[in-house]
KEKE-3310 file (N, C-alpha, C; in steps of 0.2 Angstrom, whole numbers, plus 5000, padded with zeros to 4 digits):
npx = (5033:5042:5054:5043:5044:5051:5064:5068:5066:5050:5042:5030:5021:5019:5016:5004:4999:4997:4986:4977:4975:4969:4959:4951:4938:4931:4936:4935:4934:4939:4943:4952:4947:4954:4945:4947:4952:4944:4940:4938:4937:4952:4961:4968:4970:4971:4960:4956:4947:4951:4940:4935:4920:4918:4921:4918:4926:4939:4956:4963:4969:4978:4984:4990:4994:5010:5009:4997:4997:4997:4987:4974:4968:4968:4964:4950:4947:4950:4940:4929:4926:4929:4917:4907:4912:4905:4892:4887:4891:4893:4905:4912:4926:4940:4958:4975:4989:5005:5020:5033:5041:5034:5024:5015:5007:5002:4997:4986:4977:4974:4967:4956:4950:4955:4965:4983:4985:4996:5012:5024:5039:5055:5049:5046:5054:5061:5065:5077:5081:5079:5064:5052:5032:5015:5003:4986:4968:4952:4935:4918:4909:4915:4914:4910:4908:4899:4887:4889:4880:4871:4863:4860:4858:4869:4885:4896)
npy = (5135:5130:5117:5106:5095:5101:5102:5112:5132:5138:5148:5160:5164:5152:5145:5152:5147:5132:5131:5139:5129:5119:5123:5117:5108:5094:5098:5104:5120:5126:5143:5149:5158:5166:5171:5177:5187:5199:5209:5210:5197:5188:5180:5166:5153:5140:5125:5109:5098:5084:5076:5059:5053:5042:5031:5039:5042:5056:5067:5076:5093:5104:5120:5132:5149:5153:5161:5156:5144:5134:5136:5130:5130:5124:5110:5115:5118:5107:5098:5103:5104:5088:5087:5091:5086:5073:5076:5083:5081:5067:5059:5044:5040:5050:5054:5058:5063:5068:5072:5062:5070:5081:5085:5093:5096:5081:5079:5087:5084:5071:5073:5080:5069:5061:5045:5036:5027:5022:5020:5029:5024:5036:5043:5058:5073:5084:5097:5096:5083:5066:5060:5050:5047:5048:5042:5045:5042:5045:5040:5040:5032:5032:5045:5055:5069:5083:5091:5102:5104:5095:5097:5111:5120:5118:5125:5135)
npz = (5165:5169:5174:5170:5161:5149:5137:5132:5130:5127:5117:5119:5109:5101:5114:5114:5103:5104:5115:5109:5097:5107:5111:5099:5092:5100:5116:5129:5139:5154:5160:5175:5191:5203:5216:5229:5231:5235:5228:5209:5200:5197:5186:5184:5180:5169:5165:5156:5147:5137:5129:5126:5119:5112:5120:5134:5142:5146:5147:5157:5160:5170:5173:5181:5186:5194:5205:5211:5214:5228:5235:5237:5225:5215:5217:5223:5207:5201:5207:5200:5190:5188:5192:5183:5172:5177:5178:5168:5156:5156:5158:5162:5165:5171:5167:5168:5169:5178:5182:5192:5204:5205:5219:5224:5215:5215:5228:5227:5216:5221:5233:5224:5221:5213:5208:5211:5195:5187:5181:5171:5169:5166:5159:5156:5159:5175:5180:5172:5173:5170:5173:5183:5175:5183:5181:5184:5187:5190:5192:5189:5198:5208:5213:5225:5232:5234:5224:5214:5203:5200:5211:5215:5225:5233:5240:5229)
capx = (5034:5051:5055:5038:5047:5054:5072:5070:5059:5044:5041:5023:5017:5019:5012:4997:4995:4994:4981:4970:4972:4965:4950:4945:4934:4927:4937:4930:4940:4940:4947:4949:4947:4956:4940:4950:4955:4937:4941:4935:4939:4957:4961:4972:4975:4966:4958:4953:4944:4950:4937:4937:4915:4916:4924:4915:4933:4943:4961:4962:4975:4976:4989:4989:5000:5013:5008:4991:4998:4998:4981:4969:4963:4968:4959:4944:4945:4949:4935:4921:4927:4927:4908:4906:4913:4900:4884:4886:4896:4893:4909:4915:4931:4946:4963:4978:4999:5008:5029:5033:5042:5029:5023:5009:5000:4999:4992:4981:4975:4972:4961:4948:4945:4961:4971:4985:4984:5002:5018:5029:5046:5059:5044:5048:5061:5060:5075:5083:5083:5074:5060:5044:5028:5012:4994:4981:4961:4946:4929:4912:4906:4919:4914:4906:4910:4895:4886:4885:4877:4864:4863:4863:4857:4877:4887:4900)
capy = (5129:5125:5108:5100:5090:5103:5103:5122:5135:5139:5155:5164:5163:5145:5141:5154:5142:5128:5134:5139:5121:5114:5124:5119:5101:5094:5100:5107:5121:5131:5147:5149:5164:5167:5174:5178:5193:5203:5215:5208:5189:5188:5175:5163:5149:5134:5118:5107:5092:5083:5070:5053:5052:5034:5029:5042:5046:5061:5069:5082:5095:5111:5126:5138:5153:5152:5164:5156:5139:5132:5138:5126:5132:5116:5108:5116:5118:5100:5096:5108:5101:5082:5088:5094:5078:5066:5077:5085:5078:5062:5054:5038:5041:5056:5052:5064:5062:5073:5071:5061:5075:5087:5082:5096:5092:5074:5081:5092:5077:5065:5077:5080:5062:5054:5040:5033:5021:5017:5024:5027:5025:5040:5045:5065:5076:5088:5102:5095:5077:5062:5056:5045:5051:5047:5039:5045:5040:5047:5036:5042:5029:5033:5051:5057:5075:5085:5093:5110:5104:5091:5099:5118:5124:5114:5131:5131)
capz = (5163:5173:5175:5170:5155:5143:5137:5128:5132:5123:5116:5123:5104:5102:5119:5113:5097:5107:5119:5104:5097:5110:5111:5095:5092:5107:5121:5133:5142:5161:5162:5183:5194:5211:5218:5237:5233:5237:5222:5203:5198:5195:5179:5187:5175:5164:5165:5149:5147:5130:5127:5119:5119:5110:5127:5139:5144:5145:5149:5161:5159:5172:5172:5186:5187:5201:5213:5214:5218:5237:5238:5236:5220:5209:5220:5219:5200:5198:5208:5199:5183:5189:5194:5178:5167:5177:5178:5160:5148:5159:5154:5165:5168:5170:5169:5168:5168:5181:5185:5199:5207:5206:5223:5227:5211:5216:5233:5226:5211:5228:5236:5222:5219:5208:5210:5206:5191:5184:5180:5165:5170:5164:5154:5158:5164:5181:5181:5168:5174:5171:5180:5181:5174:5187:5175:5188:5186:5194:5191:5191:5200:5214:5215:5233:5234:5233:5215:5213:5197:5199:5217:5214:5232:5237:5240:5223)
cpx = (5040:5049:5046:5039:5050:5059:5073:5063:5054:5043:5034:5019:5017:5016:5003:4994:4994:4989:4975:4969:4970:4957:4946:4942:4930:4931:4933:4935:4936:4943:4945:4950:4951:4950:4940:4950:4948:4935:4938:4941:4947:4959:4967:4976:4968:4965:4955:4952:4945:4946:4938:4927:4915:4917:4921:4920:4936:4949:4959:4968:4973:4982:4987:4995:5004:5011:4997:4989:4998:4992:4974:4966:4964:4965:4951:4941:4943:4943:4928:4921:4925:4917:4906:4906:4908:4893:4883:4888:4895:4898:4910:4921:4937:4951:4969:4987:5000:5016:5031:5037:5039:5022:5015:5004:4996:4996:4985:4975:4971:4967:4956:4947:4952:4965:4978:4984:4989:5006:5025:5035:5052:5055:5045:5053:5057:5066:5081:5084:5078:5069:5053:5039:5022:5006:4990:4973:4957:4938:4923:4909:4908:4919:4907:4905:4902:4893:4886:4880:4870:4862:4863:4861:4866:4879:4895:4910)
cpy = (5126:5120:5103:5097:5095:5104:5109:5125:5136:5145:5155:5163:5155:5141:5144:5150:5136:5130:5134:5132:5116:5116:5122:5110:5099:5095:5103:5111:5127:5138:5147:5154:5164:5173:5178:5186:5199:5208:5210:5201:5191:5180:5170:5153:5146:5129:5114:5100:5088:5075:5065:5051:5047:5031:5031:5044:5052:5063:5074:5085:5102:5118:5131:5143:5152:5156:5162:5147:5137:5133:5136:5126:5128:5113:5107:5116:5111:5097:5097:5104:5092:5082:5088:5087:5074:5067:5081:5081:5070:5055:5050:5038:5047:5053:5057:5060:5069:5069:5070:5066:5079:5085:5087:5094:5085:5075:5082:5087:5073:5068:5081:5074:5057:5050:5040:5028:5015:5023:5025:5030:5029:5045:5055:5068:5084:5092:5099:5087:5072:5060:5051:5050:5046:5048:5040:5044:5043:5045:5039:5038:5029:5039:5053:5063:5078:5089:5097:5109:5099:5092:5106:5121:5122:5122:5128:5134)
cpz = (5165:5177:5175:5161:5149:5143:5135:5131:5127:5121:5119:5116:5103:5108:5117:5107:5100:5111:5115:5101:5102:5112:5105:5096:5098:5113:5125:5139:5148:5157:5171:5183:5198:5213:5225:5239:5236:5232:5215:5204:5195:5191:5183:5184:5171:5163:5158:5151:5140:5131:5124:5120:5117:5116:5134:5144:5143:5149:5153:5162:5162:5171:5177:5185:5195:5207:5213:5216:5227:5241:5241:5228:5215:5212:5219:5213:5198:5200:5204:5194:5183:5190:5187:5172:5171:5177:5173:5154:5150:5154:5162:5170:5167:5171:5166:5172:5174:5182:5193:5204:5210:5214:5228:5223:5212:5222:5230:5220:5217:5230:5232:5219:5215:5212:5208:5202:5188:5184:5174:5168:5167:5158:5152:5161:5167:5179:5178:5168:5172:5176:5177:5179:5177:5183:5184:5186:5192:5190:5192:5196:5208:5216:5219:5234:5230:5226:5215:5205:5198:5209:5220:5222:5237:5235:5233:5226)
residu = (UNK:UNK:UNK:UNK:UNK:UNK:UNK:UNK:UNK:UNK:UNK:UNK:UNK:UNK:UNK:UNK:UNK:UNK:UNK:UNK:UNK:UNK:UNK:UNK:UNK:UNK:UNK:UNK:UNK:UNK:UNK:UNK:UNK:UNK:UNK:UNK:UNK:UNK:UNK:UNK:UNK:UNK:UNK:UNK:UNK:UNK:UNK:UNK:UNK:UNK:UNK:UNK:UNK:UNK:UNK:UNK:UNK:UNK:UNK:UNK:UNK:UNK:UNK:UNK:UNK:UNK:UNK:UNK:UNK:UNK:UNK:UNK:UNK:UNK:UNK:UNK:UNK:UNK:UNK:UNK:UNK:UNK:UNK:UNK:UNK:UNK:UNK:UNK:UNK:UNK:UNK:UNK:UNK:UNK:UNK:UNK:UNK:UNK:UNK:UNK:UNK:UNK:UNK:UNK:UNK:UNK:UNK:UNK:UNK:UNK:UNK:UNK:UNK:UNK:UNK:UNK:UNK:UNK:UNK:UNK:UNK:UNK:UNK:UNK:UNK:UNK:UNK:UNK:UNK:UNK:UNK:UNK:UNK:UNK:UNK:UNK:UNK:UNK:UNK:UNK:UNK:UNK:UNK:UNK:UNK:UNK:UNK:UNK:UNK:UNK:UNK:UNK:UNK:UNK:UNK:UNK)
# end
């Protein structure tokens, strides 16, 4: 969790209670693999979906371990997941906050479908310092990328 906004560290139990409060009500949560290594599925982070269904909207919040970063694998997860919000849960729209620092995420965001939307100015702190926080959206109606879901013969 260094430099994506927190002034203290977090203990490991605190972040496990958080984790479990978000699995409970209507979330909707990943676990990913790194499936590269040719040996059994290795657990490599967490994707979640927290829903607003009156709306047909949902947040999108991922967590990768560091050594499974630079790889593609936010990427692709964001992408299964955006597949996933418009041919299951058939919500509208995803939108998701990242630190305008954080400059692979916003790659990696751009390249399975989000934009940017807006920007809260000092909203967050990077390594201790302030910075902006980056409101990105991804549209159903703007998504091209192919289904592994309403398309199962698409390789996943």
């Amino acid at each position: 969790m260094i430099g994506y906004g927190r002034q203290a560290p977090e203990s490991l139990d605190a972040r496990t209670e958080g984790m479990r409060r978000q699995q409970g009500g209507d979330n909707i949560r990943f676990t990913l693999y790194d499936l590269t290594t040719g040996g059994e599925p290795t657990p490599a982070g967490v994707a979640t979906l927290l829903p607003d269904h009156s709306v047909r909207c949902a947040e999108y919040v991922v967590m990768l371990g560091n050594e499974f970063r630079g790889h593609g694998l936010g990427t692709a997860a964001t992408r299964l997941v955006l597949d996933y919000a418009w041919h299951v849960t058939n919500l509208r729209m995803v939108w998701l906050s990242v630190l305008a620092p954080n400059a692979a995420a916003i790659r990696a965001y751009e390249n399975a479908g989000f934009q940017p939307a807006g920007r809260l100015r000092q909203a967050g702190y990077w390594r201790g310092k302030p910075c902006d926080e980056i409101i990105m959206d991804a549209l159903a109606s703007d998504f091209t990328g192919l289904s592994v879901i309403s398309d199962p013969a698409q390789p996943s």
